[in-house]
C-alpha positions as CSV (number, residue, x, y, z in Angstrom):
1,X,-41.0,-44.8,-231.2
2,X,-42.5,-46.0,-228.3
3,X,-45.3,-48.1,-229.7
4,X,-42.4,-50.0,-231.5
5,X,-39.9,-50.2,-228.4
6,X,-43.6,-52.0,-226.8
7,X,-43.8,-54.0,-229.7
8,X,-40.2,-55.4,-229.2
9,X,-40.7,-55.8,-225.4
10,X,-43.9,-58.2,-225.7
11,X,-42.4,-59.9,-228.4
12,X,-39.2,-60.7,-226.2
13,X,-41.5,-61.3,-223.1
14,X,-43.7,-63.6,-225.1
15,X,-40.9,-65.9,-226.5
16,X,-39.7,-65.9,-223.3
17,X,-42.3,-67.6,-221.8
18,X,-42.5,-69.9,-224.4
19,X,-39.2,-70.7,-224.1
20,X,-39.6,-71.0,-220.5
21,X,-42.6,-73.1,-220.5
22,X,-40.6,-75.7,-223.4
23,X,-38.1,-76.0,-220.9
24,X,-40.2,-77.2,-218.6
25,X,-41.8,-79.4,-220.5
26,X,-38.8,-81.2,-221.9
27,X,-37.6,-81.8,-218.2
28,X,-40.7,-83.2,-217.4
29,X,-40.3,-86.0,-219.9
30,X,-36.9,-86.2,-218.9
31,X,-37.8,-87.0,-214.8
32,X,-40.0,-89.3,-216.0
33,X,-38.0,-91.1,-218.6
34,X,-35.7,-91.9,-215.5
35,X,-38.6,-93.3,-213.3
36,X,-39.1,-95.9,-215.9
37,X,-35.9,-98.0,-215.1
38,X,-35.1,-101.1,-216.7
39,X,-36.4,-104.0,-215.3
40,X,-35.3,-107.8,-214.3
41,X,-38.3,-109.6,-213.8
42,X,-38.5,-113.4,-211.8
43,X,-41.1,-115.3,-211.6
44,X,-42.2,-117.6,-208.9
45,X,-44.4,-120.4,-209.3
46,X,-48.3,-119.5,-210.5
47,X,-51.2,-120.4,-208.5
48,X,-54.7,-120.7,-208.7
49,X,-54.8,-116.7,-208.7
50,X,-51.8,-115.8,-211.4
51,X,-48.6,-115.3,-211.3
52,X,-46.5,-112.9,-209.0
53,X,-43.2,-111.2,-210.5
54,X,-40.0,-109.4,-208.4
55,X,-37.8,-107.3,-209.5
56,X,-33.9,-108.3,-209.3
57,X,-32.5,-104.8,-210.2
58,X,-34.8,-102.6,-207.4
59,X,-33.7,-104.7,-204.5
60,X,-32.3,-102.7,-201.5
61,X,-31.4,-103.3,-198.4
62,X,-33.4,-101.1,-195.6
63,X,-31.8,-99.6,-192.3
64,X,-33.3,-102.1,-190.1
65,X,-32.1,-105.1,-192.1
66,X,-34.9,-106.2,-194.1
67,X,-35.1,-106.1,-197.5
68,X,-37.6,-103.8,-200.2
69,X,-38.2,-105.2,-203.5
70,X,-40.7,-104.4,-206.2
71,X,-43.0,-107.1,-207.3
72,X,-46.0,-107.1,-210.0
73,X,-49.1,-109.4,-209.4
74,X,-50.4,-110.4,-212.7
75,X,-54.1,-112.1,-212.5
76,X,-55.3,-115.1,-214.0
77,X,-58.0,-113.5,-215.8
78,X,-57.7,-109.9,-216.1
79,X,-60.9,-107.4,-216.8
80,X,-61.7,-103.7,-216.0
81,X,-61.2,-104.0,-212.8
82,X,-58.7,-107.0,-212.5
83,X,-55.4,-105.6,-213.7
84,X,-51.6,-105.6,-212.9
85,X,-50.9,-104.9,-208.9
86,X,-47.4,-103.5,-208.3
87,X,-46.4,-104.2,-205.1
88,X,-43.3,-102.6,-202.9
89,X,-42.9,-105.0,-199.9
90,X,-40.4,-105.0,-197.4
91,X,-39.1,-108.6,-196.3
92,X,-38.1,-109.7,-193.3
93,X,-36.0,-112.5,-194.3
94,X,-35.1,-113.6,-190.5
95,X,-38.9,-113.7,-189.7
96,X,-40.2,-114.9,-193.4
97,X,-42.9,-111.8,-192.3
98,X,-43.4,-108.9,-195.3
99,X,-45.2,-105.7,-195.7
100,X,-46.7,-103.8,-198.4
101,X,-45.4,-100.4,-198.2
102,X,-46.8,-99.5,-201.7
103,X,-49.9,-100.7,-203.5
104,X,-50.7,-99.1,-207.3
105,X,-51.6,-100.1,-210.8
106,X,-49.1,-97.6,-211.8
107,X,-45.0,-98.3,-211.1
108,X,-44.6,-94.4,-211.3
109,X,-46.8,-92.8,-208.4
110,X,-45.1,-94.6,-205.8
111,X,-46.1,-93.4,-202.0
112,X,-44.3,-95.5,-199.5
113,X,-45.8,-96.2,-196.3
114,X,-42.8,-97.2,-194.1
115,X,-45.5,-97.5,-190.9
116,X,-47.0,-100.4,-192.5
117,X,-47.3,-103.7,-190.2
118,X,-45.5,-106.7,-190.7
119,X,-47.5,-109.8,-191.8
120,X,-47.2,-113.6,-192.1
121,X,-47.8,-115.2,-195.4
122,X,-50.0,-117.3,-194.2
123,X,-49.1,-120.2,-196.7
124,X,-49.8,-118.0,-199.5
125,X,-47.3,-119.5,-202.2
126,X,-46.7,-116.2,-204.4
127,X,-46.0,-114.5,-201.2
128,X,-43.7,-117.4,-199.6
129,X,-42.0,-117.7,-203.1
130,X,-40.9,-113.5,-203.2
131,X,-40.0,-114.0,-199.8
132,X,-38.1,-117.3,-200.7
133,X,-36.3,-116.0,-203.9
134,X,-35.7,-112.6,-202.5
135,X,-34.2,-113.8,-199.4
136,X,-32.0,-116.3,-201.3
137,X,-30.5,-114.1,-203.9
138,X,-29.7,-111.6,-200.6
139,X,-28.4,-113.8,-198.0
């Protein structure tokens, strides 16, 4: 009797924890799947380097009045080591200054630094024309 009412306990703890760890596996997908939001992607005009993308549907105003957008550098020539840049940068569309508060290859591992410094473009055109488009579609 007791060997059996053992048997039936692991059995029960065992599915259990399969049951638990499925769980947590399906939610995993599931916080995931909502990271990877649709997109709405404009391009400004290429330069010697590539082309630079923003995002219409992340933009969002910030406390202080600037703006944070995510943008995608995509390289002329592209290699190992040369690949797609995501960007999050807040503009200050008063200024025409920016900062990157994120850098990654990957859109999902995003770590914003909000102690960034401001910077001027410094007649970078991919830069100038986020800031540009960004700024016009806001103001």
């Amino acid at each position: 009797m007791l060997d059996s009412k053992n048997k039936v306990n692991f059995i029960f703890i065992r599915n259990s924890i399969g049951l638990v760890l499925s769980i947590i596996f399906f939610m995993g997908i599931s916080i995931k799947e909502l990271n990877a939001l649709p997109h709405e992607w404009v391009g400004v005009p290429k330069s010697e380097y590539g082309e630079q993308l923003w995002d219409r549907e992340s933009i969002k105003r910030n406390e202080d009045g600037s703006v944070r957008v995510l943008s995608k550098f995509i390289p002329k020539t592209k290699s190992e080591i040369t690949k797609d840049i995501f960007y999050t940068m807040d503009i200050n569309c008063f200024e025409k200054s920016f900062r990157d508060v994120d850098v990654s290859i990957d859109e999902v591992n995003i770590n914003f630094n909000d102690l960034a410094d401001w910077q001027d473009p410094d007649g970078d055109t991919l830069i100038l024309g986020v800031i540009g488009q960004v700024c016009r579609v806001e103001n």
